[in-house]
C-alpha positions in Angstrom: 0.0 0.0 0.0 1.0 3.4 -1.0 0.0 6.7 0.8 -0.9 9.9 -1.3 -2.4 13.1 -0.2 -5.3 14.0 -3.4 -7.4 16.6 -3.1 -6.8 17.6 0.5 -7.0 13.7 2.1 -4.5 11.0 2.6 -5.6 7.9 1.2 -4.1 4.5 0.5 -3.9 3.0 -2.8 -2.8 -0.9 -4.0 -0.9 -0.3 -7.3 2.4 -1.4 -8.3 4.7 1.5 -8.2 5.4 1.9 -11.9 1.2 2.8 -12.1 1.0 6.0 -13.5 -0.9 8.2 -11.8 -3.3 8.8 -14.1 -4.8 4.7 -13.7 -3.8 5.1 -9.7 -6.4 8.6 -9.9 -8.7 7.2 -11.9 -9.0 3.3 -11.7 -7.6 2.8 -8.0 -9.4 6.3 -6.4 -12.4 6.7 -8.9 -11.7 10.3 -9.6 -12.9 10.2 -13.4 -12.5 13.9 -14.2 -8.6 13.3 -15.2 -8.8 11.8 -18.7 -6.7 9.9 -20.9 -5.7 11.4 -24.0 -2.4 10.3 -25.8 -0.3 8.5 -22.8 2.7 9.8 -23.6 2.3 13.6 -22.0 1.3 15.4 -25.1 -2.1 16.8 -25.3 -2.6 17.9 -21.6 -6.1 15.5 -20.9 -4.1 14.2 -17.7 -3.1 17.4 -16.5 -3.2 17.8 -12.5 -1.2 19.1 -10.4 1.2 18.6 -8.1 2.8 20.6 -5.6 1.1 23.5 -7.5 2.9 22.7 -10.6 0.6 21.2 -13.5 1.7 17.9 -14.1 0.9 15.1 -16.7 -0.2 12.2 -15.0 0.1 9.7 -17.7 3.5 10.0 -17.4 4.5 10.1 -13.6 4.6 7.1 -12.2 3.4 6.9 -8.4 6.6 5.7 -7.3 8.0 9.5 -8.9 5.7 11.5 -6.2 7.7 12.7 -3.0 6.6 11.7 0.1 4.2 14.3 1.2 3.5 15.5 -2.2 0.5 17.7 -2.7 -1.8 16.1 -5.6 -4.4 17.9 -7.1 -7.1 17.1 -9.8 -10.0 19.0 -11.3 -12.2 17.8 -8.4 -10.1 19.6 -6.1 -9.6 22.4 -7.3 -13.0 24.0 -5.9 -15.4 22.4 -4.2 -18.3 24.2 -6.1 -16.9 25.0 -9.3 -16.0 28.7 -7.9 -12.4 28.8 -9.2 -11.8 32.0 -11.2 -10.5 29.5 -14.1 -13.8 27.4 -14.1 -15.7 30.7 -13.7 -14.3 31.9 -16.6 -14.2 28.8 -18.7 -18.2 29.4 -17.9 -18.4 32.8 -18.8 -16.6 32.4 -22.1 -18.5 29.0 -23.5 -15.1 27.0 -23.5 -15.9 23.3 -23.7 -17.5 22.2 -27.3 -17.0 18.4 -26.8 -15.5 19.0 -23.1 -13.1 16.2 -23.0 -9.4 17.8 -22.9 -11.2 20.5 -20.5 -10.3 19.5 -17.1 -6.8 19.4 -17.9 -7.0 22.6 -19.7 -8.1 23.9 -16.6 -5.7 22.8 -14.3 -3.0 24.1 -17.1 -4.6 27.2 -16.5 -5.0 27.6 -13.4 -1.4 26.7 -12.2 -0.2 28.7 -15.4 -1.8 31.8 -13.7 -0.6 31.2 -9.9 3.0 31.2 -11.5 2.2 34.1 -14.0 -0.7 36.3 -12.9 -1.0 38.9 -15.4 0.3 36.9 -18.4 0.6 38.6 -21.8 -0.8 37.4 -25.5 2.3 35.7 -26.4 2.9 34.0 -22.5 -0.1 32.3 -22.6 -0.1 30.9 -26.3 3.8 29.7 -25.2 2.2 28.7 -21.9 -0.1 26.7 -22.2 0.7 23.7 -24.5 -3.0 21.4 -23.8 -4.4 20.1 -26.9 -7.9 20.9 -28.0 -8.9 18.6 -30.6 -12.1 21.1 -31.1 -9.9 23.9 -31.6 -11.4 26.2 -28.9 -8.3 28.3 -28.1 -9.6 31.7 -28.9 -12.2 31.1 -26.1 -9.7 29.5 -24.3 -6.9 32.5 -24.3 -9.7 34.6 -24.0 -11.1 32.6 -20.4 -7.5 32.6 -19.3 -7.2 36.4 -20.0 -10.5 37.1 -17.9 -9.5 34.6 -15.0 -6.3 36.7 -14.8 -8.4 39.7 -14.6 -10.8 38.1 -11.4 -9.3 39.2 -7.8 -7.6 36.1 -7.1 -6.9 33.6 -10.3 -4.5 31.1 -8.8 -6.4 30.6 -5.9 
C-alpha cells in the first residue's frame, strides 16, 4: 500500500509503483475527471497538479511522487466549481466536446498562480494542452478574464 495526499485527504492505494498516476487517480481512487488522451504527456487530458505545478499524470509514475506531495485534480480544485478558471471557462463557453477541458483547466490555473498577469504571447507559449475542437480563442480569452478576477490562482 502506498500513501498519497489527493485533493486535500490521505488515502491509500494498492498499485504497483510503476502505475502511472493517471490509472492510480482514476481506476484505483475513482476520480474520473482526469482523462486519458495520448499516454505519452502530449495533449494535456491528464493534466493535474502537483505541488502546484501542473503535471501530466500519464506520465508520472506513483513511485516519482515525494513523500508528502500535494496532488491535485480538477475535483479539487473547488469544491463548487468557484475557481476564477472554471468561472471563466463558464463565462466564455469554453468546452465544445468538453473532453481535454479538465486538464485545460488545471494548465490554466497553475499557469496563472505562477504568471498572474500573463501577456498574448505567454499564454499561447504557456499553455501547451491540446484541444482537438480547436477552442483556443475562447480558451486565451477565459484565461485572460480569470487573470483579470481578484484572485486567479487561488
Amino acid at each position: 500500500m502506498t500513501a498519497i495526499l489527493i485533493n486535500g485527504a490521505r488515502r491509500e492505494v494498492d498499485a504497483a509503483p510503476d502505475t502511472p498516476l493517471l490509472w492510480v487517480i482514476r481506476d484505483h481512487l475513482g476520480l474520473t475527471g482526469t482523462k486519458y488522451g495520448c499516454g505519452v504527456g502530449l495533449c494535456g487530458s491528464c493534466t493535474i497538479h502537483v505541488d502546484g505545478r501542473a503535471v501530466r499524470s500519464c506520465t508520472l509514475a506513483l513511485s516519482q511522487l515525494q513523500a508528502g506531495a500535494q496532488v491535485t485534480t480538477i475535483e479539487g480544485l473547488s469544491a463548487s466549481g468557484d475557481h476564477p478558471v472554471q468561472q471563466a471557462w463558464l463565462a466564455e463557453q469554453v468546452p465544445q466536446c468538453g473532453y481535454c477541458q479538465p486538464g485545460m483547466i488545471m494548465a490554466a490555473a497553475a499557469f496563472l498562480k505562477q504568471t498572474p498577469a500573463p501577456t498574448t504571447e505567454q499564454i499561447r507559449t504557456g499553455i501547451t494542452n491540446l484541444c482537438r475542437c480547436g477552442t483556443y480563442p475562447r480558451i486565451h480569452r477565459a484565461i485572460e478574464r480569470a487573470a483579470a478576477s481578484e484572485e486567479p490562482g487561488e
